[in-house]
C-alpha positions in Angstrom: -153.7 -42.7 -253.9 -156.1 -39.8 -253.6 -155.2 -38.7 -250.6 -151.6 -39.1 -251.8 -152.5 -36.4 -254.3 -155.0 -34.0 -252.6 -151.6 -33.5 -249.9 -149.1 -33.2 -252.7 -151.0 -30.2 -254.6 -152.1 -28.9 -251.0 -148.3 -28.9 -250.2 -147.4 -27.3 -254.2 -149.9 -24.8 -253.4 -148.5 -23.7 -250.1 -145.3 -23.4 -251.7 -146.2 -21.2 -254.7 -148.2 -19.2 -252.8 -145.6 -18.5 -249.9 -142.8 -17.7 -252.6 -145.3 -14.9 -254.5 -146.4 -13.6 -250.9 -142.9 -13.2 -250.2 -141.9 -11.6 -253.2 -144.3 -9.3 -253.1 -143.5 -7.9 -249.8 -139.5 -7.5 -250.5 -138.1 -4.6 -252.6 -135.1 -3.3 -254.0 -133.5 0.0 -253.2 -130.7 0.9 -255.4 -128.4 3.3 -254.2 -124.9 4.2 -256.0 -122.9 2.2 -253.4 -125.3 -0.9 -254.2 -128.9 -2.7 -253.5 -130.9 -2.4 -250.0 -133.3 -5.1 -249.6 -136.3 -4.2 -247.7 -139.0 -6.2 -246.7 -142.6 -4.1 -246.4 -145.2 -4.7 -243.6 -148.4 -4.9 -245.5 -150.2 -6.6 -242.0 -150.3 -3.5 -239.9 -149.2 -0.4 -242.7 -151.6 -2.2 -245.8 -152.0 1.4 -247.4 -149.0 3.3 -246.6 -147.3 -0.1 -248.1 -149.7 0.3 -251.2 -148.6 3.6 -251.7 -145.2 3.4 -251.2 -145.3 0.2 -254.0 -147.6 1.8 -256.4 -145.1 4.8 -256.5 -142.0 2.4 -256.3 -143.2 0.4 -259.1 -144.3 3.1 -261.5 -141.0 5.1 -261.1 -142.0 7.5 -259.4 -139.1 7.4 -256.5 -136.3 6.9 -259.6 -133.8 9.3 -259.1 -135.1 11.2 -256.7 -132.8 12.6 -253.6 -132.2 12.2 -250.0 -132.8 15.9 -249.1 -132.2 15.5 -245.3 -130.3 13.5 -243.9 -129.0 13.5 -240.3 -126.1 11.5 -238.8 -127.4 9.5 -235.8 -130.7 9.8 -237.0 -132.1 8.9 -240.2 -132.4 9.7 -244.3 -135.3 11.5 -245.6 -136.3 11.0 -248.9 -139.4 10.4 -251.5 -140.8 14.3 -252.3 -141.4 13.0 -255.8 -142.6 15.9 -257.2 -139.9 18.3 -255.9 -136.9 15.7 -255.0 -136.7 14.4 -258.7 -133.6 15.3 -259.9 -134.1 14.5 -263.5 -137.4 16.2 -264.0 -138.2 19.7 -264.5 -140.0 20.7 -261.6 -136.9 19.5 -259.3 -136.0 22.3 -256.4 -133.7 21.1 -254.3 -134.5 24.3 -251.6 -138.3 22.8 -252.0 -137.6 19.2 -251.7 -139.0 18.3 -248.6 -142.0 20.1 -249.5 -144.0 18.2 -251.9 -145.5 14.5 -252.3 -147.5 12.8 -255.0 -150.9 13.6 -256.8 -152.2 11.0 -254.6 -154.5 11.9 -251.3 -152.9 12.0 -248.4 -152.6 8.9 -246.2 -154.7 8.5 -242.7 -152.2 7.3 -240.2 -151.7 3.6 -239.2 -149.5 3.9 -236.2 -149.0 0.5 -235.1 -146.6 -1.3 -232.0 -143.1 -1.4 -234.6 -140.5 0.3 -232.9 -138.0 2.7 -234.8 -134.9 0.6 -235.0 -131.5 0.6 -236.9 -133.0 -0.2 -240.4 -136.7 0.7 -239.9 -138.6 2.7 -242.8 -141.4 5.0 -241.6 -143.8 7.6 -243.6 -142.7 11.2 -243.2 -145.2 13.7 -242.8 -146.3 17.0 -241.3 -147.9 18.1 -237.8 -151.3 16.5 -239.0 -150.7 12.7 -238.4 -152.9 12.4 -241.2 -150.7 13.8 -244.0 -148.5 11.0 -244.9 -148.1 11.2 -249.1 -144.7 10.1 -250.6 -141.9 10.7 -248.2 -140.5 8.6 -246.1 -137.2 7.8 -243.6 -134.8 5.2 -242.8 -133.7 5.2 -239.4 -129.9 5.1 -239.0 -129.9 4.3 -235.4 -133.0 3.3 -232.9 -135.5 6.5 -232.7 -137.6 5.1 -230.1 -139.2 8.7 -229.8 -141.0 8.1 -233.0 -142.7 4.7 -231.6 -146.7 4.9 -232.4 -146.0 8.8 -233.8 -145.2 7.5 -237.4 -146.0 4.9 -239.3 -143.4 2.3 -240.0 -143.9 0.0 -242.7 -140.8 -1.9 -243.5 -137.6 -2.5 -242.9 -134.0 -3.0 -244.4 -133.1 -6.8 -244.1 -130.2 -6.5 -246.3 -127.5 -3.8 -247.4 -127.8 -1.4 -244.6 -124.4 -1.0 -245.3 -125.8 1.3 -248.4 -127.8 3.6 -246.3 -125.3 4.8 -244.2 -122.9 5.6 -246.8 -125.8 8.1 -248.0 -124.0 11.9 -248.1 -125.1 13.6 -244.3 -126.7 16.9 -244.7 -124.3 19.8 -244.5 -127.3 22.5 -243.8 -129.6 23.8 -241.3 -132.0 20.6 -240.3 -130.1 18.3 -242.0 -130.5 19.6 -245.2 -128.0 18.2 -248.0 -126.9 20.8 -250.7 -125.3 18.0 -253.2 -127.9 15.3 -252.5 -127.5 11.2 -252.9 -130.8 9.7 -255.0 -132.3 6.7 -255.3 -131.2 5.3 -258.4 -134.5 2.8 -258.5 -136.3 1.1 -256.7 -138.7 -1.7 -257.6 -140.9 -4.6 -256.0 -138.8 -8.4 -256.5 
């Protein structure tokens, strides 16, 4: 009977623990065309995925825009503190140029390749500047392998991203920019 019991709350445990794993690696992207689900890669990005779910989840990416976005590329978005188009320091001609109050990120390149779906930290020449922004990858970028770091990808509505509006501008730049309408841990 003991043993009966010992295997049933090993087996309870398993299950509860599994389900709040996995909902703590999935988030919600909501765009105006609908939800993206994207599941985050905490093994080999754990603080670029801590970042991007502290921000996330205190509201910080809420309404802020893509500001380049390049067909057959990928969407750039995230410069919360120039992107946000509801708060008063949005710029759209800065956007692009700004992260969070947050230190920058060291890199954690790691052996994900940049395929149709995959979300990687944008940052500058120093692969040690990763903040806030980040990309999803429209098509493979294979180019970008061990340059960026991924950490997550779209397992659901990728549909969504690439109804996001194309830049019209030099590099991709958009001048009547989609936004990210929320988006939230599960």
């Amino acid at each position: 009977m003991n043993k009966y019991l010992i295997n049933l709350l090993v087996l309870v445990n398993l299950i509860f623990f599994n389900n709040v794993y996995a909902k703590e690696n999935f988030m919600i992207l909501k765009l105006k065309t609908g939800d993206v689900k994207i599941e985050l890669f905490d093994d080999v990005a754990p603080k670029h995925v801590e970042r991007i779910k502290k921000l996330a989840n205190d509201g910080a990416y809420d309404n802020v825009v893509f500001h380049r976005v390049i067909d057959g590329f990928m969407a750039q978005t995230g410069d919360v503190r120039f992107g946000n188009s509801s708060s008063d320091n949005f710029d759209l001609k800065r956007a692009g140029m700004g992260g969070s109050d947050l230190p920058d990120l060291k890199a954690e390149f790691n052996d994900l390749p940049h395929e149709r779906g995959t979300l990687s930290m944008a940052r500058s020449s120093d692969p040690n500047s990763a903040n806030s922004q980040f990309f999803i990858c429209f098509v493979a970028t294979p180019f970008l392998d061990r340059q960026y770091t991924v950490f997550g990808k779209v397992v659901e509505g990728m549909e969504h991203v690439d109804k996001i509006k194309r830049g019209d501008g030099p590099n991709g730049s958009v001048s009547d920019p989609d936004k990210i309408i929320s988006f939230k841990s599960l």
